[in-house]
CHARMM internal coordinates of N, CA and C (Angstrom, degrees):
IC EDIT
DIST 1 N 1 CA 1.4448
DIST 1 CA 1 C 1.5258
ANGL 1 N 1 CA 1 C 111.41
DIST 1 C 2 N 1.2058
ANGL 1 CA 1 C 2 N 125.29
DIHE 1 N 1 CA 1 C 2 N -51.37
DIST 2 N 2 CA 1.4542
ANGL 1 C 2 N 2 CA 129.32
DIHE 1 CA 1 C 2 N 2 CA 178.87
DIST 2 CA 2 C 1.6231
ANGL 2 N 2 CA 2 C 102.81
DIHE 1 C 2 N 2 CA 2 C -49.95
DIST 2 C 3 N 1.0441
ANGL 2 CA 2 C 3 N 132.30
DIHE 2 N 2 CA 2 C 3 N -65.56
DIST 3 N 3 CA 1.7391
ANGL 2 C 3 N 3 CA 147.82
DIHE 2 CA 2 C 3 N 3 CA -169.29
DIST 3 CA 3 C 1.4426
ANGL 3 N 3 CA 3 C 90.51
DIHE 2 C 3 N 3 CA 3 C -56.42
DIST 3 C 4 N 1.2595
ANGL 3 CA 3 C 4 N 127.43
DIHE 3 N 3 CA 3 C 4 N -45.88
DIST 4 N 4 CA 1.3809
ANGL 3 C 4 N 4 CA 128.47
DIHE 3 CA 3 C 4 N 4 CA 172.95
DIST 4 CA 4 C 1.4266
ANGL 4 N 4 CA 4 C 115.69
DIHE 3 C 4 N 4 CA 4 C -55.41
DIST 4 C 5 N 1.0321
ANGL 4 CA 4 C 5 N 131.37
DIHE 4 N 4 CA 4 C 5 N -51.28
DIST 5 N 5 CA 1.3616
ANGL 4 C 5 N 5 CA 151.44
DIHE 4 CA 4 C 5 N 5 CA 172.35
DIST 5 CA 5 C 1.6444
ANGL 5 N 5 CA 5 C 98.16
DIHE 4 C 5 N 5 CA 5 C -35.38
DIST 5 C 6 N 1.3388
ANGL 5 CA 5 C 6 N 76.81
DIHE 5 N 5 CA 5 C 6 N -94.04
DIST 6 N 6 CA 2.0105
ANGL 5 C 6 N 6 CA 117.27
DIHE 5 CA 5 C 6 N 6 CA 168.57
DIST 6 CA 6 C 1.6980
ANGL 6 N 6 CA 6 C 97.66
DIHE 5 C 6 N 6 CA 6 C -5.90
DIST 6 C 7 N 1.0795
ANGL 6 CA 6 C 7 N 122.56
DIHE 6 N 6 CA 6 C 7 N -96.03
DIST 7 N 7 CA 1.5079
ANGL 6 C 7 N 7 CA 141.90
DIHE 6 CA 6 C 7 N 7 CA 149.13
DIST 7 CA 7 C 1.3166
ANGL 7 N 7 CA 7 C 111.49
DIHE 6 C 7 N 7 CA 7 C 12.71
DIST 7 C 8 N 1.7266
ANGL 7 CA 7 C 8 N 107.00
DIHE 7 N 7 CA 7 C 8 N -74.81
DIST 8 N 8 CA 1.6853
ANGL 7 C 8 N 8 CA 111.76
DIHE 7 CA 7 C 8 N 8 CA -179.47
DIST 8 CA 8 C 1.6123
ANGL 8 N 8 CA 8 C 113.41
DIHE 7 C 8 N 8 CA 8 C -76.05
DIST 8 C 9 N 1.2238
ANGL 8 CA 8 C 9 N 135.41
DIHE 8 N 8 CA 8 C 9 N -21.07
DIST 9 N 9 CA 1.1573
ANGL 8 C 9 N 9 CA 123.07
DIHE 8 CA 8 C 9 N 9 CA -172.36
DIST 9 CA 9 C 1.6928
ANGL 9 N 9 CA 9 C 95.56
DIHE 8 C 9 N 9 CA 9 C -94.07
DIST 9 C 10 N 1.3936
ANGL 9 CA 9 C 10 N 139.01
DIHE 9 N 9 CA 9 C 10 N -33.67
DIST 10 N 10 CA 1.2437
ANGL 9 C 10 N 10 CA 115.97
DIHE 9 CA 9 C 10 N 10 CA 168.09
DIST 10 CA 10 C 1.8845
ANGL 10 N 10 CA 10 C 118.61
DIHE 9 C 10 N 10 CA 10 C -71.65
DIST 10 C 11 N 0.9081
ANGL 10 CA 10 C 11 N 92.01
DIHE 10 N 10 CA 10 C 11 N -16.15
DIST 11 N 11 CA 2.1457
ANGL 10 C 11 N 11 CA 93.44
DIHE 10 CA 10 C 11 N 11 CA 166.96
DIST 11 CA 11 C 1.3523
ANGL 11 N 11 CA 11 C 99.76
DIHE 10 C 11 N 11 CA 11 C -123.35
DIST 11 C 12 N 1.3350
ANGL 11 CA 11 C 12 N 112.84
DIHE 11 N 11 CA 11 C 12 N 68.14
DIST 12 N 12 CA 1.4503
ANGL 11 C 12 N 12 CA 83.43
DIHE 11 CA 11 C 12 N 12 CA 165.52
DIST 12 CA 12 C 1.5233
ANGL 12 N 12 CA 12 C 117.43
DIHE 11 C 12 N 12 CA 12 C -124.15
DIST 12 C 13 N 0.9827
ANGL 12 CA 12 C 13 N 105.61
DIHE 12 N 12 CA 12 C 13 N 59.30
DIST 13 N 13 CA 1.4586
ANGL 12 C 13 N 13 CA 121.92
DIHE 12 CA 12 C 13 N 13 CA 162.10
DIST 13 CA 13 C 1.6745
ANGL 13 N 13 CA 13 C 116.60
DIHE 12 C 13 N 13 CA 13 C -129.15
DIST 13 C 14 N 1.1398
ANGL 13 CA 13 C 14 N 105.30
DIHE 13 N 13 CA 13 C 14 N 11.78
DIST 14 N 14 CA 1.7045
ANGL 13 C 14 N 14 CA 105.35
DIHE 13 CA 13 C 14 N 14 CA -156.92
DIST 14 CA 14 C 1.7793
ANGL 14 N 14 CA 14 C 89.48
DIHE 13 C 14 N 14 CA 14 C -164.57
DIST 14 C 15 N 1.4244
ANGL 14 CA 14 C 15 N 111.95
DIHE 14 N 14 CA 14 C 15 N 108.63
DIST 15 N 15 CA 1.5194
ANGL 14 C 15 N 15 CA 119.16
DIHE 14 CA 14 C 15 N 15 CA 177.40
DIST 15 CA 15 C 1.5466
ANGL 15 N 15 CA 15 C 126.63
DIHE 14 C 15 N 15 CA 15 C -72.10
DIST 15 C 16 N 1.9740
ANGL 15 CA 15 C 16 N 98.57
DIHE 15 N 15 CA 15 C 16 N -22.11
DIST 16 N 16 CA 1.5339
ANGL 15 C 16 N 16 CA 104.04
DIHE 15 CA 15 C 16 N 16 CA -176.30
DIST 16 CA 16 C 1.5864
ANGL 16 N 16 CA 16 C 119.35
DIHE 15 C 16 N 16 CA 16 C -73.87
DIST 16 C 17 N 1.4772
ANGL 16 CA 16 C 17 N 99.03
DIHE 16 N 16 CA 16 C 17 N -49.44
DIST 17 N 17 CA 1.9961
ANGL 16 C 17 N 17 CA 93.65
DIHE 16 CA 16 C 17 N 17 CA 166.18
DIST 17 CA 17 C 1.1911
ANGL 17 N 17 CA 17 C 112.04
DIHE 16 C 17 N 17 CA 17 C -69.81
DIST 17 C 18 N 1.4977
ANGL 17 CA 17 C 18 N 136.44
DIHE 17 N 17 CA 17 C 18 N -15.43
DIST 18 N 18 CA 1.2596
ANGL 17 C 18 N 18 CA 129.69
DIHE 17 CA 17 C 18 N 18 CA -175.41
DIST 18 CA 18 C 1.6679
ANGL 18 N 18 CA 18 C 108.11
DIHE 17 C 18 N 18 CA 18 C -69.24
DIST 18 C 19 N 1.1667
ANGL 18 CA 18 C 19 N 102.16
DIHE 18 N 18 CA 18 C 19 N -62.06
DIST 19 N 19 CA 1.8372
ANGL 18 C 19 N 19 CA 115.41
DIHE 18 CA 18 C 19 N 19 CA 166.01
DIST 19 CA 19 C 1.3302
ANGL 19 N 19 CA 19 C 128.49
DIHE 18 C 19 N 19 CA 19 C -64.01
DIST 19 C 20 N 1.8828
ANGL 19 CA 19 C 20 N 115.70
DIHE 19 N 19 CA 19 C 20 N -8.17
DIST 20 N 20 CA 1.2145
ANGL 19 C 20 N 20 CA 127.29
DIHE 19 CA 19 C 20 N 20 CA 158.69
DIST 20 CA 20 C 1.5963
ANGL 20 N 20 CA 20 C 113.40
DIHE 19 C 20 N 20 CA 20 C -71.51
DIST 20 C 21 N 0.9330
ANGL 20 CA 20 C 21 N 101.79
DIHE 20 N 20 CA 20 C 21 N -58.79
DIST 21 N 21 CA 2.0941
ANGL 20 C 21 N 21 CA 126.09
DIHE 20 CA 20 C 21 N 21 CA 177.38
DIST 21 CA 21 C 1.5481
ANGL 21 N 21 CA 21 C 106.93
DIHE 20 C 21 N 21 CA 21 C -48.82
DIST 21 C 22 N 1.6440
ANGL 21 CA 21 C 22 N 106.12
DIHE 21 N 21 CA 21 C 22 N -42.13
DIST 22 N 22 CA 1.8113
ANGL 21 C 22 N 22 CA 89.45
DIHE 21 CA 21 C 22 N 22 CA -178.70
DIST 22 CA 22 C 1.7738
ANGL 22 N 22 CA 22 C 102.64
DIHE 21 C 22 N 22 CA 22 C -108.12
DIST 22 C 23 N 1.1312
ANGL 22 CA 22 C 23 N 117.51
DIHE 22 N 22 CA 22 C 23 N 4.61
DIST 23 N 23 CA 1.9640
ANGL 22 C 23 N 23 CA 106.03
DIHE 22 CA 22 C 23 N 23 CA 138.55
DIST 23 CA 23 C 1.3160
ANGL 23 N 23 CA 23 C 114.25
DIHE 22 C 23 N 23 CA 23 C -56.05
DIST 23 C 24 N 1.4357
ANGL 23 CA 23 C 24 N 88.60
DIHE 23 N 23 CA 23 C 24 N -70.00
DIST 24 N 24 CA 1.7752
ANGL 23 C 24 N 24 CA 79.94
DIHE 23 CA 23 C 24 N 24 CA 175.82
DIST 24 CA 24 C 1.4591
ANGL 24 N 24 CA 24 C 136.81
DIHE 23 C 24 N 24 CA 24 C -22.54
DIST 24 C 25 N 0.9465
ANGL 24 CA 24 C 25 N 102.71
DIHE 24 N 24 CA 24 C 25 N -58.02
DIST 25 N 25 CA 1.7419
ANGL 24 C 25 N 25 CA 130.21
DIHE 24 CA 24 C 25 N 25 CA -174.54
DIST 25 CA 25 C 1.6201
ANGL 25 N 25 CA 25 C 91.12
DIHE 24 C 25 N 25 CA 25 C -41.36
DIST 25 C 26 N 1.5600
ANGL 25 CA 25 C 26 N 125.69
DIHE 25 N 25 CA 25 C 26 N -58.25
DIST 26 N 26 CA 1.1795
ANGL 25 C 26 N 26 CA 125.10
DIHE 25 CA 25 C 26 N 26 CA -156.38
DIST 26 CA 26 C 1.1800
ANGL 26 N 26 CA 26 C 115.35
DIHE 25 C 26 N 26 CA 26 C 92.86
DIST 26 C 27 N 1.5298
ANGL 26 CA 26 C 27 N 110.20
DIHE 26 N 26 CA 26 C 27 N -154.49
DIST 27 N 27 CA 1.6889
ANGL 26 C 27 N 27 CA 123.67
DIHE 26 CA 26 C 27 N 27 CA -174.82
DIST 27 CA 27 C 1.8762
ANGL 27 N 27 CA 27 C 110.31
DIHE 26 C 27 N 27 CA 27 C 40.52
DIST 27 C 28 N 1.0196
ANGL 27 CA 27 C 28 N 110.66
DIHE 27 N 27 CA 27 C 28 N -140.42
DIST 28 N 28 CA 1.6502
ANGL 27 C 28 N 28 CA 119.59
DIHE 27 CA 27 C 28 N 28 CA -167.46
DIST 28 CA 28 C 1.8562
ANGL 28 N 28 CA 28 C 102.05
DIHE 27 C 28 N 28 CA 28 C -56.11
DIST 28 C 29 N 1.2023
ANGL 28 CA 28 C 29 N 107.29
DIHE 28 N 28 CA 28 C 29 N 65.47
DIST 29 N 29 CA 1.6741
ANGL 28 C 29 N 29 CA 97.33
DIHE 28 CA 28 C 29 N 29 CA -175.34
DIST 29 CA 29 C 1.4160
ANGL 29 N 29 CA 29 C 115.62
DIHE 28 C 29 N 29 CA 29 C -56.14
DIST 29 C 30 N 1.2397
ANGL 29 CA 29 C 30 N 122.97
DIHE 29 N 29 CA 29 C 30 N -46.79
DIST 30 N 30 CA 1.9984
ANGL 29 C 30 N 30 CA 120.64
DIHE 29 CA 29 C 30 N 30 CA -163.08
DIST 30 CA 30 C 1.3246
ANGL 30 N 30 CA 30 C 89.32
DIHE 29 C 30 N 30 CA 30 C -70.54
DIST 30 C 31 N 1.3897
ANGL 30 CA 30 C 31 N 115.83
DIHE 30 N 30 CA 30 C 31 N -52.79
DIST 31 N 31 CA 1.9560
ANGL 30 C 31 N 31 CA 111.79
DIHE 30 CA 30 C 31 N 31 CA -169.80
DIST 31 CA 31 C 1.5467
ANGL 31 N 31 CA 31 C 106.55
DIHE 30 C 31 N 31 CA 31 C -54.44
DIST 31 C 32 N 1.5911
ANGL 31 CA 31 C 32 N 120.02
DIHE 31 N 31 CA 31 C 32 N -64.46
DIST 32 N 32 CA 1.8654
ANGL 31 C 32 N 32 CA 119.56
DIHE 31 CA 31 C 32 N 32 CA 158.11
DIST 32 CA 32 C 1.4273
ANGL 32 N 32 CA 32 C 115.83
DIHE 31 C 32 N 32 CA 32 C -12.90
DIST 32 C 33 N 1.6775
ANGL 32 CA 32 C 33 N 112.30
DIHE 32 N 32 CA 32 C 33 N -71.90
DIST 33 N 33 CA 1.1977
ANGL 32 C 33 N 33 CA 124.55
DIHE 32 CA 32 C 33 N 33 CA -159.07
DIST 33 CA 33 C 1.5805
ANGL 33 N 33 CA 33 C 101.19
DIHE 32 C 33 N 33 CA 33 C -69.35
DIST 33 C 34 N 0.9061
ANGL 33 CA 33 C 34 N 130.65
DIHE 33 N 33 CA 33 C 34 N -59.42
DIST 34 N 34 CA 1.4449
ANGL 33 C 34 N 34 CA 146.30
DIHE 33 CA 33 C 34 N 34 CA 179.68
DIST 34 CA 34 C 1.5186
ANGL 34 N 34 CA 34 C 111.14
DIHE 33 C 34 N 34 CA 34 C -28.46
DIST 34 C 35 N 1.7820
ANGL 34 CA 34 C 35 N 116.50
DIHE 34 N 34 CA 34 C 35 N -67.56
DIST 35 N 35 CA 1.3008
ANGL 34 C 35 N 35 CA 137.59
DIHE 34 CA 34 C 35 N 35 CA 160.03
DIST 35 CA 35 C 1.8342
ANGL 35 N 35 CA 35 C 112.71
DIHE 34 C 35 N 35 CA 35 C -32.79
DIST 35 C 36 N 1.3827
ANGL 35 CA 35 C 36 N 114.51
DIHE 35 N 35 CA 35 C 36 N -78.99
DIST 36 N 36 CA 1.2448
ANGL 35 C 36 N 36 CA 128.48
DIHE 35 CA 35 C 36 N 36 CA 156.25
DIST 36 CA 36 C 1.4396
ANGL 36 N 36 CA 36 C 126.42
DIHE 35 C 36 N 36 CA 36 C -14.18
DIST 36 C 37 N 1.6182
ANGL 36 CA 36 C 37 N 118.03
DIHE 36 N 36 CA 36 C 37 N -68.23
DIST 37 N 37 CA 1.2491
ANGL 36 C 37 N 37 CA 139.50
DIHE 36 CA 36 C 37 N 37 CA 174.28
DIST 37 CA 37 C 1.7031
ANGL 37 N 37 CA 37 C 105.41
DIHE 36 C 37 N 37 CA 37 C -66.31
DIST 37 C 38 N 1.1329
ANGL 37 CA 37 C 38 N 129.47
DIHE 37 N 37 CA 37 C 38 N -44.33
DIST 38 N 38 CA 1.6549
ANGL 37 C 38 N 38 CA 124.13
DIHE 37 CA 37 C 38 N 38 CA 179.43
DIST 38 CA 38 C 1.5692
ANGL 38 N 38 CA 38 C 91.56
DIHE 37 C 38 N 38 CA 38 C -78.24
DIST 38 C 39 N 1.4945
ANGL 38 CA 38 C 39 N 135.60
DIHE 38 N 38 CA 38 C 39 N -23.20
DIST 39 N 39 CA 1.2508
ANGL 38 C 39 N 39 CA 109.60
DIHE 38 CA 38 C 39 N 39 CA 179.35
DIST 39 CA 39 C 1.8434
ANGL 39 N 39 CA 39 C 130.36
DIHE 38 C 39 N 39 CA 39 C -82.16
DIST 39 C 40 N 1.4059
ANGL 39 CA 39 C 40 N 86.47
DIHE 39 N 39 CA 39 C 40 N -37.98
DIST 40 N 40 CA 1.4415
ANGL 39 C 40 N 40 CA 109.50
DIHE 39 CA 39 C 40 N 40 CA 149.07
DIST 40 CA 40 C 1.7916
ANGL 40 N 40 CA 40 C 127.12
DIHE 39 C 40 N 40 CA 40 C -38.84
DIST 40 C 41 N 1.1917
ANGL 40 CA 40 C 41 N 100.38
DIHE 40 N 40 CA 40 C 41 N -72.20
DIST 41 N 41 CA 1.4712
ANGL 40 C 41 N 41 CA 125.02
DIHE 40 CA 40 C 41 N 41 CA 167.89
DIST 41 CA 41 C 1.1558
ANGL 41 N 41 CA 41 C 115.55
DIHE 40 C 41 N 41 CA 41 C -25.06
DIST 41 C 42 N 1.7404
ANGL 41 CA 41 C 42 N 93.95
DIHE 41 N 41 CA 41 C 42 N -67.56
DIST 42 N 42 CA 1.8778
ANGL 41 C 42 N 42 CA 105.96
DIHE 41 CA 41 C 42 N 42 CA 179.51
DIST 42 CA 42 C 1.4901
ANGL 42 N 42 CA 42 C 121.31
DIHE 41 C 42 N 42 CA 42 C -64.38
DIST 42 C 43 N 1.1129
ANGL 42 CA 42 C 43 N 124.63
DIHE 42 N 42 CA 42 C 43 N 22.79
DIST 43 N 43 CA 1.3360
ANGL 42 C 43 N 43 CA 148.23
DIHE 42 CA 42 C 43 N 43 CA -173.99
DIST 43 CA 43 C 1.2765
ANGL 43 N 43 CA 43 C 118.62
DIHE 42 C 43 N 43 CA 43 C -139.16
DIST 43 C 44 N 0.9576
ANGL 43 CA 43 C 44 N 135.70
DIHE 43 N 43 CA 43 C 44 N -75.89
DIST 44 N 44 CA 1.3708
ANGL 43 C 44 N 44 CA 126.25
DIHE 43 CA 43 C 44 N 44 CA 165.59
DIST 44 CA 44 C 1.5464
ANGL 44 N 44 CA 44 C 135.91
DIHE 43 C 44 N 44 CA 44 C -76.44
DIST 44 C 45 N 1.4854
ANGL 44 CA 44 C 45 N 109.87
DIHE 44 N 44 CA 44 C 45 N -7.32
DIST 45 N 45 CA 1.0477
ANGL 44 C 45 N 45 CA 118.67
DIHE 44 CA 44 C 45 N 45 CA -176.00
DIST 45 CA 45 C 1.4111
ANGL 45 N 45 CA 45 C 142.11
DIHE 44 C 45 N 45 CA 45 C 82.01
DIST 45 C 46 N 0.9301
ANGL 45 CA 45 C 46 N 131.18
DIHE 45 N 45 CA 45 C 46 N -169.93
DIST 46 N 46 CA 1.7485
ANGL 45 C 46 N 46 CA 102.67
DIHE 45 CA 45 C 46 N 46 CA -175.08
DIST 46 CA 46 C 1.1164
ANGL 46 N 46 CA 46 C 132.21
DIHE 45 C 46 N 46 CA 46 C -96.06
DIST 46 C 47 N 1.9070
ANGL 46 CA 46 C 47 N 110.02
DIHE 46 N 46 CA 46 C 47 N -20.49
DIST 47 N 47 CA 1.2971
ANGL 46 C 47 N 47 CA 126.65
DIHE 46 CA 46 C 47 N 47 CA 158.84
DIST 47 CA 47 C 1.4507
ANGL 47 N 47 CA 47 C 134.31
DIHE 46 C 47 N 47 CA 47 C -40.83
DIST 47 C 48 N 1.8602
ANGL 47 CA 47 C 48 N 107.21
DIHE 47 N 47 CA 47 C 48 N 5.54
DIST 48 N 48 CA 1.6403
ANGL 47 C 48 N 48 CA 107.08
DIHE 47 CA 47 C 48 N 48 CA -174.19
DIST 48 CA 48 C 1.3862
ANGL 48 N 48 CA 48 C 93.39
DIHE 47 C 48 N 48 CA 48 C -126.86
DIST 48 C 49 N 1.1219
ANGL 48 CA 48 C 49 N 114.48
DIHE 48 N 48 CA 48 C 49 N 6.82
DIST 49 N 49 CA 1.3916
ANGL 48 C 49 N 49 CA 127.56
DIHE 48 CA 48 C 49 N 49 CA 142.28
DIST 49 CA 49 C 1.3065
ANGL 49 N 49 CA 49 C 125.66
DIHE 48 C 49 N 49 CA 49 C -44.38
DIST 49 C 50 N 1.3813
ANGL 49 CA 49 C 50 N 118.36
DIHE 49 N 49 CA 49 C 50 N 98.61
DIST 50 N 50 CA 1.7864
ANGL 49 C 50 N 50 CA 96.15
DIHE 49 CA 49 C 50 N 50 CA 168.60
DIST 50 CA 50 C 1.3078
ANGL 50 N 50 CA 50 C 151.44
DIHE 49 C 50 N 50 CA 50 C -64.01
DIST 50 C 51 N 1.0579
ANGL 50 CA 50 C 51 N 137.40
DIHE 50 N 50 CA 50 C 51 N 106.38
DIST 51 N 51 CA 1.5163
ANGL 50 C 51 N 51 CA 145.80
DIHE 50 CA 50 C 51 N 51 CA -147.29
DIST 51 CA 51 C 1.0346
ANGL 51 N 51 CA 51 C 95.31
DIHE 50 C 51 N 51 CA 51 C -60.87
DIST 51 C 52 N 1.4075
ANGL 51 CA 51 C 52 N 131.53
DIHE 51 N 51 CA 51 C 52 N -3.45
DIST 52 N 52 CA 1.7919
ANGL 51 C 52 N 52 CA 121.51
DIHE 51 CA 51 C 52 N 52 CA 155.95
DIST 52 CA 52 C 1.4472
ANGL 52 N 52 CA 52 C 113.25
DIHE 51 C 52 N 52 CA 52 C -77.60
DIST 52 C 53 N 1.1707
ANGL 52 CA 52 C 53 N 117.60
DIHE 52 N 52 CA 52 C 53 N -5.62
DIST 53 N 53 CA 1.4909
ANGL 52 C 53 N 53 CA 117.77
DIHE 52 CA 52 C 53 N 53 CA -175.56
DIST 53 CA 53 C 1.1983
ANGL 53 N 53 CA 53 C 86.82
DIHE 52 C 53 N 53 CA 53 C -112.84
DIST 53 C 54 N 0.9945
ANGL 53 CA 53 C 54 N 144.73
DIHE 53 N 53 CA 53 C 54 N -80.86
DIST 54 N 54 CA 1.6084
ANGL 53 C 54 N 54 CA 134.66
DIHE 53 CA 53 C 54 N 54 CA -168.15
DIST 54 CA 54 C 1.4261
ANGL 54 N 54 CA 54 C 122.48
DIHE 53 C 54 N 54 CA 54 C -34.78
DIST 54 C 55 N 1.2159
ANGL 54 CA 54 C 55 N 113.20
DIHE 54 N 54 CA 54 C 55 N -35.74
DIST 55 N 55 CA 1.7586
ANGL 54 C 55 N 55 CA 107.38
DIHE 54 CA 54 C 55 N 55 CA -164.67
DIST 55 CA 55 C 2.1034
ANGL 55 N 55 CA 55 C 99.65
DIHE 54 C 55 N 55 CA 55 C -76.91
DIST 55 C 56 N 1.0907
ANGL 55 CA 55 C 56 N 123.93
DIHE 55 N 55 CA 55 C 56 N -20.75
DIST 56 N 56 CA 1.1971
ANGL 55 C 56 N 56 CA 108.63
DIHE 55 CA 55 C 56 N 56 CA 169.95
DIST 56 CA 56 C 0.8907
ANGL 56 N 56 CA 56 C 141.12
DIHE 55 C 56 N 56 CA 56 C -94.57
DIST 56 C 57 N 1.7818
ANGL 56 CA 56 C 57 N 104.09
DIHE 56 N 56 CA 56 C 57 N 22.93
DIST 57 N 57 CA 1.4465
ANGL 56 C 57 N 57 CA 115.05
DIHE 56 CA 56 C 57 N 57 CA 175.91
DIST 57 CA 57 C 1.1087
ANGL 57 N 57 CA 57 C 107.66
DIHE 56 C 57 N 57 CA 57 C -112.93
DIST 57 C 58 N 1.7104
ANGL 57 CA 57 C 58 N 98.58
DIHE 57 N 57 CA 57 C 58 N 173.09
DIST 58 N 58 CA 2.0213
ANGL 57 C 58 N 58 CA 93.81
DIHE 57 CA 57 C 58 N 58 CA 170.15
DIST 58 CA 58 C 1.1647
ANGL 58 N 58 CA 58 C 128.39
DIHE 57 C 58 N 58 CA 58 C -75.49
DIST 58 C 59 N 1.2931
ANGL 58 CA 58 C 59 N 129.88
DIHE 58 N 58 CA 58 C 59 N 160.55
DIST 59 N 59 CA 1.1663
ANGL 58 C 59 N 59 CA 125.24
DIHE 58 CA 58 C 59 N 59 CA 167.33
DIST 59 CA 59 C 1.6779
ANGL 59 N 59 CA 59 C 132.34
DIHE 58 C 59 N 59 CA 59 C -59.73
DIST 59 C 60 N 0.8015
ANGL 59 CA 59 C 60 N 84.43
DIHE 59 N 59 CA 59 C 60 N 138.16
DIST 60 N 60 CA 1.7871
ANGL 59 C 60 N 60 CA 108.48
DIHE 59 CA 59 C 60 N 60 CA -174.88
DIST 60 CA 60 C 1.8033
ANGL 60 N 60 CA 60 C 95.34
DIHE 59 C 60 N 60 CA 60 C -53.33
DIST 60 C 61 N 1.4574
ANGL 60 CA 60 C 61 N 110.50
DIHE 60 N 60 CA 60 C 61 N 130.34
DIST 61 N 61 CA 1.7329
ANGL 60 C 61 N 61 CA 104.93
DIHE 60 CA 60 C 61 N 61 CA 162.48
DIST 61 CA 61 C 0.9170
ANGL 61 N 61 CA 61 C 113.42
DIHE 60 C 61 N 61 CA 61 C -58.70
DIST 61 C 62 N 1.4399
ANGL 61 CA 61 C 62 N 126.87
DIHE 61 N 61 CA 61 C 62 N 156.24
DIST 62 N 62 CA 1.4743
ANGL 61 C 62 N 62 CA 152.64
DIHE 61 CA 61 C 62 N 62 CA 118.84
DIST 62 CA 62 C 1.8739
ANGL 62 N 62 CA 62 C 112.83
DIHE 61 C 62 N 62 CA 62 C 25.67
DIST 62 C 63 N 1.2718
ANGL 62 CA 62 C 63 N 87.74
DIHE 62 N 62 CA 62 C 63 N -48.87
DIST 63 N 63 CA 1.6225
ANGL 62 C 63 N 63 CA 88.69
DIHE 62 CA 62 C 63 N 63 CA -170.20
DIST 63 CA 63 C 1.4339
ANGL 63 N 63 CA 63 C 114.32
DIHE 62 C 63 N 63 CA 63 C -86.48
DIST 63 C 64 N 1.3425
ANGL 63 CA 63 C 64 N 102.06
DIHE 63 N 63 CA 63 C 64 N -23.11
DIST 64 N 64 CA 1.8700
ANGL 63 C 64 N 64 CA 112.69
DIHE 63 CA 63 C 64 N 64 CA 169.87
DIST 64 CA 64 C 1.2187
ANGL 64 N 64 CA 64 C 100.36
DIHE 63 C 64 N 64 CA 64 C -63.07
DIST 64 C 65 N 1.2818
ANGL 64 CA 64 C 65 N 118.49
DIHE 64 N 64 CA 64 C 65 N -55.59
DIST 65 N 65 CA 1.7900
ANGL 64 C 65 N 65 CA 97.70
DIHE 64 CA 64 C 65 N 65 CA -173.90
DIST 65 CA 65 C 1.3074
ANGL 65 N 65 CA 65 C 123.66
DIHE 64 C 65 N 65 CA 65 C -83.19
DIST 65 C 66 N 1.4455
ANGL 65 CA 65 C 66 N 123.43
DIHE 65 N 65 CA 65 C 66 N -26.90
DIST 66 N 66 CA 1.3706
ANGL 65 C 66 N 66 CA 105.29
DIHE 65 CA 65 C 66 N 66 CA 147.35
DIST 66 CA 66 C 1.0212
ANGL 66 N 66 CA 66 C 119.99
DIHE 65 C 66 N 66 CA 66 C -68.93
DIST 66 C 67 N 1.5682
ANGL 66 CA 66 C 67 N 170.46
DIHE 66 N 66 CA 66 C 67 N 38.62
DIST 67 N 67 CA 1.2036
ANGL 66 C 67 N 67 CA 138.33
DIHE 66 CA 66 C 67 N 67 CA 130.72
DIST 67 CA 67 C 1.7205
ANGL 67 N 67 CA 67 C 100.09
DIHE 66 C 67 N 67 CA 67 C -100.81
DIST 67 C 68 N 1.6220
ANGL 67 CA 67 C 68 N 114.36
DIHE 67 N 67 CA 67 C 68 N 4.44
DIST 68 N 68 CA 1.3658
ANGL 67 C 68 N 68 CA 94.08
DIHE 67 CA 67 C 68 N 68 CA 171.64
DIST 68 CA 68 C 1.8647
ANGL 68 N 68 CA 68 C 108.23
DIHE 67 C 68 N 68 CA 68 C -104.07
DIST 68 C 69 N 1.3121
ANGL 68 CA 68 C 69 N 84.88
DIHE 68 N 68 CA 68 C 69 N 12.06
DIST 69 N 69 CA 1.7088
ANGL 68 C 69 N 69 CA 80.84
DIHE 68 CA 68 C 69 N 69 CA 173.33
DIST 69 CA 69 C 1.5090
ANGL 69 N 69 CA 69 C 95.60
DIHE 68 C 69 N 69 CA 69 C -102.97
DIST 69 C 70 N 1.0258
ANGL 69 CA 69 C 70 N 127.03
DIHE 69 N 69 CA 69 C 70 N -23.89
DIST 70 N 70 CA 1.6512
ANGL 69 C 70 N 70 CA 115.24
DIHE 69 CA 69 C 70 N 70 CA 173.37
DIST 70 CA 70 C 1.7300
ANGL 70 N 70 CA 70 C 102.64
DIHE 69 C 70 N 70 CA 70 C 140.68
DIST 70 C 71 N 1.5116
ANGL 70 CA 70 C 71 N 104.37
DIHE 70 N 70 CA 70 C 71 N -34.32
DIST 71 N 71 CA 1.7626
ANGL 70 C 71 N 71 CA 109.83
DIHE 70 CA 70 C 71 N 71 CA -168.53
DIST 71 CA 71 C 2.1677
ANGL 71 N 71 CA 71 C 101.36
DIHE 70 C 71 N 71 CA 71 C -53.73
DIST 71 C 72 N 1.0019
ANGL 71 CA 71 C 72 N 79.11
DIHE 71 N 71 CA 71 C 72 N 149.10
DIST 72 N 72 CA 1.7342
ANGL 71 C 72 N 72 CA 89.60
DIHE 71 CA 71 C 72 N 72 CA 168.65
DIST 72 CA 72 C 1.5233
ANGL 72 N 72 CA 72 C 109.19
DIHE 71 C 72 N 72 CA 72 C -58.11
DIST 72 C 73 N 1.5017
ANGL 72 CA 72 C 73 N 133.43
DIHE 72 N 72 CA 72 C 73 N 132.71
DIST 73 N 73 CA 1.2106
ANGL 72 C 73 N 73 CA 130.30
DIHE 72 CA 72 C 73 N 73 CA -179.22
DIST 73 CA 73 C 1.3666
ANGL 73 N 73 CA 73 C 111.25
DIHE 72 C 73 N 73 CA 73 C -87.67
DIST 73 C 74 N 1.2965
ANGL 73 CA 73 C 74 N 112.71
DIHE 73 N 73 CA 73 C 74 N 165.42
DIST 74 N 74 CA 1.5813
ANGL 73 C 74 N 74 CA 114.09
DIHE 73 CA 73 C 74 N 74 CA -149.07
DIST 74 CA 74 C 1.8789
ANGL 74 N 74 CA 74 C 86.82
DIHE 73 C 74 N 74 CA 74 C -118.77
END
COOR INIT
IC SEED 1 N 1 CA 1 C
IC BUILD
């Protein structure tokens, strides 16, 4: 968790060196990366996301995009 931390507050405007830096690190990578990337995320949002990483996932519920359009989530 700390290295995770560590990771997002020196990139944390930018998710790709952030999630590059705690591969690196080793040990528990998806749990690292995971931590890192939602910390990142929750800051910049998802748009610094690369749409190469996004398009092969599923879609986000209903309630992700309403509360990122502003409406109260359901």
């Amino acid at each position: 968790m700390p290295f995770a931390l560590w990771s997002a507050a020196h990139h944390q405007d930018d998710p790709v060196p952030a999630l590059w830096t705690t591969a690196e690190g080793l040990g528990d990578v998806d749990t690292t990366c995971a931590i890192t990337g939602g910390v990142v995320a929750a800051r910049t949002g998802l748009d610094t996301v690369p749409r190469t990483w996004r398009e092969p996932c599923e879609p986000l519920p209903d309630r992700v995009a309403a509360a990122e359009a502003g409406a109260d989530a359901v």
